[in-house]
C-alpha positions, 0 to 999 in steps of 0.5 A: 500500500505504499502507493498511497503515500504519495497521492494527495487531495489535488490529484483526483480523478471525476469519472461521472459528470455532465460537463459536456456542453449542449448534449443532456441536462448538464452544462449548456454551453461551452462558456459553463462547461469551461467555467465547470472544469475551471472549478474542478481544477480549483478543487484539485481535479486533474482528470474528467470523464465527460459522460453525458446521458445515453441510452434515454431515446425518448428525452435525448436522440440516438443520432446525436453521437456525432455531436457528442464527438464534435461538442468533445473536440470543442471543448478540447480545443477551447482548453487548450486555447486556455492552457488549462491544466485538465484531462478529459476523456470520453464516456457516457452514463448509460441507462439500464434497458432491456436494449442494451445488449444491442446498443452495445453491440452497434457502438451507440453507447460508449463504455468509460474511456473506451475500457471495459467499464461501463457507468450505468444508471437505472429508473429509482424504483426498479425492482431487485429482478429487473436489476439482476437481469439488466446487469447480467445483460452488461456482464454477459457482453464483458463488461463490468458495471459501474453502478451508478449512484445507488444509494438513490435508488429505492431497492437499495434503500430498503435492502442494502444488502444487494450492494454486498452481492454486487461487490462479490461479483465484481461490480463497482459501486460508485456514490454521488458526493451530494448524496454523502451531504444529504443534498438529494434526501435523508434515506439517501445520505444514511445509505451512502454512509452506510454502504460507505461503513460497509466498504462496499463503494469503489468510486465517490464522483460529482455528477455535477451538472452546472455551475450553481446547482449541483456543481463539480468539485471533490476537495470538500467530500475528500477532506470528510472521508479522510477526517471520517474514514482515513486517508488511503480510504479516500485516496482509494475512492477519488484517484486510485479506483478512479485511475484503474477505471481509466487505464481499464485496470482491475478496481480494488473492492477492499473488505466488502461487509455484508450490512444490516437491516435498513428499511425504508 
């Protein structure tokens, strides 16, 4: 564990943000998604995975991938004009739908920096057994989920321990900063405290969406596991989990224990 001597609260990796300009509900322009990765530099930030909403046909078309990629290679080029100091890389939160075996296969829906690790969302109140299925349609192509805040999500509110059986078969579990201050609700602060007790998150990400509401940052939320939990903890959850995602490296799932009762 030597590795961690050296990593410290300006060296972390934001895999889960909607910074990309005018593609989903996030930044909406070029001006705020500067201004966005402005304050993730000033948070100690070095790294960004960009990924925008895929997947969601009816609220963002499918056609828009060559708009994704041109909104990317506008935002490098601003950066660069800027000399800012930030990498970007591409990827997208997928919704979890009973299509995605195909999408996966047509490239429509893009894995987190063209590794084998695929960010992925569901609808809050999706059952135990469509959960189970969903993810085992992501296995089932070699990839491995990223779960994407689920301690928002109502199933994992009332029987935590399903978190526990993720982890045993691998997958990542990645939590919402905003979630650990209780921005979105109290069922779903205790249960990423209590996931957070239980060793079973792999990744804290900002989901920011703007500049002035549900914004980027980390330094904050870093600081509080290291004050709460320790410093290799944090250093685990926002560079060296985040790091492995990006260089398509195994992630560390370190000592997951099974949680108790938690019903809501």
């Amino acid at each position: 564990m030597l590795i961690l001597l050296h990593l410290k609260e300006d060296d972390m990796i934001d895999i889960h943000t909607h910074i990309l300009p005018e593609t989903d509900d996030g930044a909406d322009s070029l001006t705020e998604a500067v201004e966005m990765l402005k304050i993730c530099t000033q948070s100690g930030v070095t790294d960004v995975v960009l990924t925008p909403h895929g997947n969601l046909t009816e609220i963002f078309p499918e056609s828009r991938q060559e708009s994704i990629n041109n909104q990317f290679k506008r935002l490098e080029k601003r950066l660069s004009e800027l000399n800012m100091q930030i990498n970007i890389y591409k990827g997208m939160e997928v919704f979890a739908s009973y299509n995605l075996y195909d999408k996966l296969s047509d490239g429509t829906i893009w894995t987190l920096n063209q590794s084998k690790y695929l960010l992925t969302e569901f609808s809050f109140d999706t059952d135990r057994e469509i959960l189970f299925e969903l993810l085992q349609i992501i296995e089932s192509k070699g990839l491995i989920p990223v779960i994407a805040h689920p301690e928002r999500y109502k199933t994992i509110q009332k029987n935590p321990q399903i978190a526990y059986d993720w982890n045993r078969r691998g997958y990542i579990i990645q939590i919402n900063k905003g979630s650990i201050a209780g921005v979105f609700g109290r069922a779903e602060k205790e249960t990423a405290h209590l996931l957070l007790d239980c060793n079973l998150v792999q990744v804290i990400a900002s989901d920011c969406h703007h500049i002035h509401s549900r914004m980027p940052g980390l330094k904050s939320v870093y600081r509080y596991i290291s004050r709460n939990y320790s410093e290799g903890y944090a250093q685990i959850l926002f560079n060296i989990n985040p790091e492995r995602i990006l260089r398509d490296q195994q992630v560390l799932i370190i000592n997951p224990r099974v949680p108790g009762s938690y019903l809501y």
